[in-house]
C-alpha positions as CSV (number, residue, x, y, z in Angstrom):
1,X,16.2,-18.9,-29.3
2,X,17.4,-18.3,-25.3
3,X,16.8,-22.0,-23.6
4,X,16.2,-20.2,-20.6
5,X,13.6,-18.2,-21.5
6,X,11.4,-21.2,-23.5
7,X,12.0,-23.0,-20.4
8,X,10.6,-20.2,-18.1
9,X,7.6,-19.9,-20.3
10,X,6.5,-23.6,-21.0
11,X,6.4,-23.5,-16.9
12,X,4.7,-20.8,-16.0
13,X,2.5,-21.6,-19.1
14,X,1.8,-25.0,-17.8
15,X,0.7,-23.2,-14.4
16,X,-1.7,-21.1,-16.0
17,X,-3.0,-24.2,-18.0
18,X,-3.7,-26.1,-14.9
19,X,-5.6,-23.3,-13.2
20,X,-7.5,-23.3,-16.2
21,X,-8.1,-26.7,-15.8
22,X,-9.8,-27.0,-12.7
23,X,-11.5,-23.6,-13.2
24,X,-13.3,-25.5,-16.1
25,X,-14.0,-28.5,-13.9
26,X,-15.6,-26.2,-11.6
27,X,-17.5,-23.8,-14.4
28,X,-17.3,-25.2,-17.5
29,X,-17.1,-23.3,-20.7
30,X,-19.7,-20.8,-19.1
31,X,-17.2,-17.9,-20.5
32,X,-18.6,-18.5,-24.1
33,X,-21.4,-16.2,-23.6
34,X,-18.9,-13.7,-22.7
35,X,-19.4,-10.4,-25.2
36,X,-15.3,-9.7,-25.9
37,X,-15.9,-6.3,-24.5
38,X,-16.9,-8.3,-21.0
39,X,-13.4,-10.2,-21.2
40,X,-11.7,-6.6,-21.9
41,X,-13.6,-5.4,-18.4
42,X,-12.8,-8.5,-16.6
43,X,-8.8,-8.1,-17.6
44,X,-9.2,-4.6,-17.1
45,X,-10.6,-5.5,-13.4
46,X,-7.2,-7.7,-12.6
47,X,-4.9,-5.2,-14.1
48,X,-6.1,-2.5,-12.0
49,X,-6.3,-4.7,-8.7
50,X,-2.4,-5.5,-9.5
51,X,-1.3,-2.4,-9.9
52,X,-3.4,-0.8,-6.3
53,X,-1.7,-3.7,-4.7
54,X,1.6,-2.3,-6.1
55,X,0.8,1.1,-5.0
56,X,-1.1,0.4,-1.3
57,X,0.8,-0.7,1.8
58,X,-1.7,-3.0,2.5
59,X,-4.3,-5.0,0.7
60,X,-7.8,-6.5,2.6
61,X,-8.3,-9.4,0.7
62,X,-5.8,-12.4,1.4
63,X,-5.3,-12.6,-2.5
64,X,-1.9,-11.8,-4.1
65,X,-1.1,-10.2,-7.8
66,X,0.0,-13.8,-8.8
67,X,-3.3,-15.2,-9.4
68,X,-4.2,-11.6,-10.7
69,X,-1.6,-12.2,-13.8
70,X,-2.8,-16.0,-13.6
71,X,-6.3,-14.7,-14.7
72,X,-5.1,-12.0,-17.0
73,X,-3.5,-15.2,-19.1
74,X,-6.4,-16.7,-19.0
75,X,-9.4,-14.2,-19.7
76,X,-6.8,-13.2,-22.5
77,X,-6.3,-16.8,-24.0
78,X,-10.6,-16.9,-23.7
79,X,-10.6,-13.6,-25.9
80,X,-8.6,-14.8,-28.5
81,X,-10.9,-17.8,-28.7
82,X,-14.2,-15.4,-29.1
83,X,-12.5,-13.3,-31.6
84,X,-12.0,-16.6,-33.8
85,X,-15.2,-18.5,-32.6
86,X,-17.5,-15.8,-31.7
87,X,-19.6,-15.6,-28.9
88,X,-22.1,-18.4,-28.0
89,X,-25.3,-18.7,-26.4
90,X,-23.7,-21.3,-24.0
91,X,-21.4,-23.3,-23.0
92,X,-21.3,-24.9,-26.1
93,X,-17.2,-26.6,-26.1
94,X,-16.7,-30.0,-24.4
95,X,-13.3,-30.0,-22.2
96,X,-11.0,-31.5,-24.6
97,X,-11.8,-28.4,-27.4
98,X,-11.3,-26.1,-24.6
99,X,-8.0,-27.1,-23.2
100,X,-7.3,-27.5,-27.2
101,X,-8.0,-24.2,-28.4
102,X,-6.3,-22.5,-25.1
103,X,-3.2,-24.1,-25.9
104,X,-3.3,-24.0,-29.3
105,X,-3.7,-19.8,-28.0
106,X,-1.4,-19.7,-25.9
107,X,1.6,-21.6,-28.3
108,X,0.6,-18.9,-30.9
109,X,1.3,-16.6,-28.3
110,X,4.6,-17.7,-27.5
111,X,6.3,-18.0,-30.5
112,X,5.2,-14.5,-31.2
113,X,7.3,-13.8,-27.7
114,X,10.0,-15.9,-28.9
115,X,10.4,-14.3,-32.2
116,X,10.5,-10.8,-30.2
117,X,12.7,-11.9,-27.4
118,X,14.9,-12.6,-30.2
119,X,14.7,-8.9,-31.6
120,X,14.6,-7.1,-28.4
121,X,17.6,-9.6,-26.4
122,X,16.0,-10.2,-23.6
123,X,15.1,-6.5,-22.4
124,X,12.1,-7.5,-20.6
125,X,14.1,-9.2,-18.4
126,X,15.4,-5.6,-17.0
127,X,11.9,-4.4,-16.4
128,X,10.5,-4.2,-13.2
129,X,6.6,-6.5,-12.5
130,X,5.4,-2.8,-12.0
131,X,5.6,-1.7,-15.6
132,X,4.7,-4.6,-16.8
133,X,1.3,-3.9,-15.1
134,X,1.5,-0.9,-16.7
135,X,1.9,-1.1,-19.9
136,X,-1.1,-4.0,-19.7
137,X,-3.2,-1.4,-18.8
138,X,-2.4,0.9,-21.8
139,X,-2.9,-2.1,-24.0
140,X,-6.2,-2.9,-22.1
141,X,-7.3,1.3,-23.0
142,X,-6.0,0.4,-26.9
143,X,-8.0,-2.6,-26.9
144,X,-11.3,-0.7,-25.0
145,X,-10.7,1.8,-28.4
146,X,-10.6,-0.2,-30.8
147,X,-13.6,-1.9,-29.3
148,X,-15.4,1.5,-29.8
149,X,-14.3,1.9,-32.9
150,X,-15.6,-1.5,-34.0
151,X,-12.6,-3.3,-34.1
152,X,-10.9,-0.9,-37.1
153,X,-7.8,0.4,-37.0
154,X,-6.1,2.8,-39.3
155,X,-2.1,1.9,-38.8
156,X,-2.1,-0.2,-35.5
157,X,-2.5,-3.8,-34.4
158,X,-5.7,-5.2,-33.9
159,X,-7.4,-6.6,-31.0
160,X,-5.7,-10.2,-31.4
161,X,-2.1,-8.8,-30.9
162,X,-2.5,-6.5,-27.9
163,X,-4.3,-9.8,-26.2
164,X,-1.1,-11.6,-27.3
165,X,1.5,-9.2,-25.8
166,X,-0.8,-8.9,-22.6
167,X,-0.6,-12.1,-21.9
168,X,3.4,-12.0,-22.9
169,X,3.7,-9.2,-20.5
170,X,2.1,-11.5,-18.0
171,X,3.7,-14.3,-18.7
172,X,7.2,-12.2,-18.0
173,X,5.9,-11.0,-14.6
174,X,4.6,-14.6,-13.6
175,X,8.5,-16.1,-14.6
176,X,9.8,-13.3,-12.2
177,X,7.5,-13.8,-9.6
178,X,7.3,-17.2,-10.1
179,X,10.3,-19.1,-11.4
180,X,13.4,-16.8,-10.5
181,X,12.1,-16.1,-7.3
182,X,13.0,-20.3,-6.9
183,X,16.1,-20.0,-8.7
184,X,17.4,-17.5,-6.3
């Protein structure tokens, strides 16, 4: 296991846990009504705002693509939690199961990462934030198709994998945006 790269991710993981935090402080658990075809939209919906900012000159609202990958993590830790819970009729988990579950989500998630990391050496490290945006929107078009075709699949990964590697991908671009941007 590369040091480096738990490190990276226990940091920027803990950064997307505390903004999940607060959001809950503000919101609650309101996203437990959320159908998981809503949380697919809603990723979708940051995805695509990343990669106009990547593409446009110049963006009108004075919000960057770092909170954009922020909420990807997060809507995407929320839809693992539906697919294992279900949807509710309200907001019916108390803080402590909330924060719980997410990181209970998110750990799953990274050892999955780790476990890859470990097969691929590190080759995400000499990809660009750009196609990392990219390939979340092709996961996000897999995930709106298996959606449609009720959640079956004939050979590929279901709908909890692509979440994981989305929020892997976004995890990557959040260390390089993030954390080697201080290192340098």
């Amino acid at each position: 296991m590369n040091k480096k790269t738990a490190n990276q991710f226990e940091e920027v993981i803990a950064y997307c846990r505390d903004i999940f935090e607060v959001k809950q402080k503000d919101y609650g658990t309101a996203w437990r009504i959320l159908r998981l075809s809503s949380l697919t939209d809603q990723i979708y919906i940051k995805a695509n705002r990343i990669r106009s900012l990547q593409i446009k000159d110049k963006h009108l609202v004075d919000e960057g693509i770092i909170p954009e990958f922020v909420g990807i993590v997060n809507y995407s830790v929320m839809a693992l939690i539906q697919l294992e819970m279900g949807i509710a009729e309200s907001a019916d988990l108390n803080a402590d199961d909330s924060i719980n579950l997410y990181t209970n989500k998110l750990t799953e998630a990274r050892d999955l990462m780790l476990s890859k990391n470990h097969d691929y050496d590190e080759a995400w490290r000499n990809m660009r934030v750009s196609s990392f945006t990219d390939i979340i929107l092709m996961k996000l078009l897999r995930i709106k198709q298996i959606e449609d075709n009720k959640g079956q699949t004939i050979v590929s990964e279901g709908l909890d994998a692509n979440y994981q590697d989305i929020i892997n991908y976004s995890l990557f671009a959040l260390i390089k945006l993030l954390v080697e941007k201080e290192d340098a």
